[in-house]
N, C-alpha and C positions, 0 to 999 in steps of 0.2 A: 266069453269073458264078461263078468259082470259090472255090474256097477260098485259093487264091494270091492274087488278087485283092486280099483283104481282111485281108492280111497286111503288116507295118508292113514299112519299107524296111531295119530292122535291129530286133537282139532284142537284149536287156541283161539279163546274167545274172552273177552273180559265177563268179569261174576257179574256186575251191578246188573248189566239187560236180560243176563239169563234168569238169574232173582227174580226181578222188577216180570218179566215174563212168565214165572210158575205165579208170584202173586196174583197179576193179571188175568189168570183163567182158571183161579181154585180160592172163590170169594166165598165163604160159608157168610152168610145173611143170618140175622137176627131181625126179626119180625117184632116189632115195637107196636101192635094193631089195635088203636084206639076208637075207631069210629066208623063212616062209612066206607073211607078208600080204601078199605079191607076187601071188598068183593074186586074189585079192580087189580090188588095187590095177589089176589088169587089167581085171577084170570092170566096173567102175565106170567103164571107158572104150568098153563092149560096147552095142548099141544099147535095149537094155532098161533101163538106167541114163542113157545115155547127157551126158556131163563134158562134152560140145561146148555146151550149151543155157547152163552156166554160164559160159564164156568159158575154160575150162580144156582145150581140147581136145587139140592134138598137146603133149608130153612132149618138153623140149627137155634134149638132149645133151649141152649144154655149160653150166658154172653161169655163164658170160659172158654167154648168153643166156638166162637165164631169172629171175623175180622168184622165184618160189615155189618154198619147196624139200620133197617130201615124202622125212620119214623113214619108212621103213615097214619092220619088223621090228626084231631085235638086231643092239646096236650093242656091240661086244665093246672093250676097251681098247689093243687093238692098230690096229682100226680110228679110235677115236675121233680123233687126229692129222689122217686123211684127209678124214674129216666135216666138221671145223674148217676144215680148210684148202678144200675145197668151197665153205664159208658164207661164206668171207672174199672168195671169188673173185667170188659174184654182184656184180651192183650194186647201189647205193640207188636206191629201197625195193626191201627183201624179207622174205620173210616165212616161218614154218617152221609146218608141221603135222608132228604125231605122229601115228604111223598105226599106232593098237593097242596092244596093253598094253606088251609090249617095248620100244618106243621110248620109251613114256612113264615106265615103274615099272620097265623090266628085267625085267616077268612071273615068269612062275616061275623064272627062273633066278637065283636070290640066291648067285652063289659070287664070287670072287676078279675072276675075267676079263668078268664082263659090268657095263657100264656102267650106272646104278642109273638110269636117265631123263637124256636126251639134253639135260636143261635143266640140264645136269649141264658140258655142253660149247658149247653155244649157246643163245642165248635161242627160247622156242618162243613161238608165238601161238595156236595152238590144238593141243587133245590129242584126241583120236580115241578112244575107250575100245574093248576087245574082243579077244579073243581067236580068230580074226582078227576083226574089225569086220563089218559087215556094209554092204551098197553104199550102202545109205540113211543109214550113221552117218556116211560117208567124203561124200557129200552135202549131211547135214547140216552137218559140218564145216566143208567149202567156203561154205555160205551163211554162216555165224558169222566164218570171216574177211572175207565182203564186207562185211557191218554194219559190220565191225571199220573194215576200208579206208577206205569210205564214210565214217566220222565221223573220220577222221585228217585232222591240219591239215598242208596243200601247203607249209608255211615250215617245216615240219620236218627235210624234207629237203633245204630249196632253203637253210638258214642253215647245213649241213653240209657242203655242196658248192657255193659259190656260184661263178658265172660268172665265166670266166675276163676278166680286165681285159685289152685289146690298146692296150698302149703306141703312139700318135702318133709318127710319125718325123718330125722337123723339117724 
């Protein structure tokens, strides 16, 4: 006799943590790659790090398709327009990490043309610290937005976008 067996004929669970838990391990990433923490933001996808285990694997191309957006490097004033206009495109929910000091503080560049931290232009949820970071901060990060996800309530987004009504024809 199995373990099937002795399993009820249905299970009762509330929606929001089963939600909040497919969001949590199927984060399609947008690669925002301005500068140098691009090699870093690579390696964190190599099989010694390896981004697949957290749900974060293939880097998707278009912000239509993707929830997660990383920033990673300097984002300069002339770019910042473009950035916005990228965050505007994903869909509800999404969400932004900073990837290293630049995206987050503008790092050592404090002149006229570089943008003083990216929360400057969009809201961010997590900041990544480092110059460039290293593959276990960008790691860590990843795990701190899924805590984050995990405790997000599902009517957040479902009383921002609510389902389309289909008018009855007589």
């Amino acid at each position: 006799m199995g373990i099937e067996q002795r399993l009820p004929a249905y299970v009762t669970s509330k929606l929001q943590p089963a939600i909040n838990w497919a969001r949590k391990f199927s984060l399609f990433q947008y690669p925002f790659v301005t500068a140098c923490c691009g090699m870093e933001y690579m390696s964190v996808s190599c099989g010694r790090y390896d981004i697949a285990r957290f749900g974060a694997e293939i880097p998707r191309f278009s912000p239509r398709q993707s929830d997660l957006l990383f920033v990673v490097g300097t984002v300069n004033h002339k770019l910042a327009p473009f950035l916005r206009r990228v965050w505007e495109q994903m869909a509800d929910p999404k969400w932004v990490i900073a990837f290293g000091v630049c995206a987050s503080t503008g790092g050592f560049y404090d002149n006229y043309a570089t943008v003083q931290g990216i929360d400057k232009i969009i809201p961010v949820d997590v900041y990544i610290p480092g110059c460039p970071p290293r593959p276990e901060q960008v790691l860590d990060g990843l795990m701190k937005l899924q805590k984050k996800i995990e405790g997000e309530p599902f009517e957040k987004y479902y009383r921002q976008n609510p389902p389309l009504e289909l008018e009855e024809k007589p």
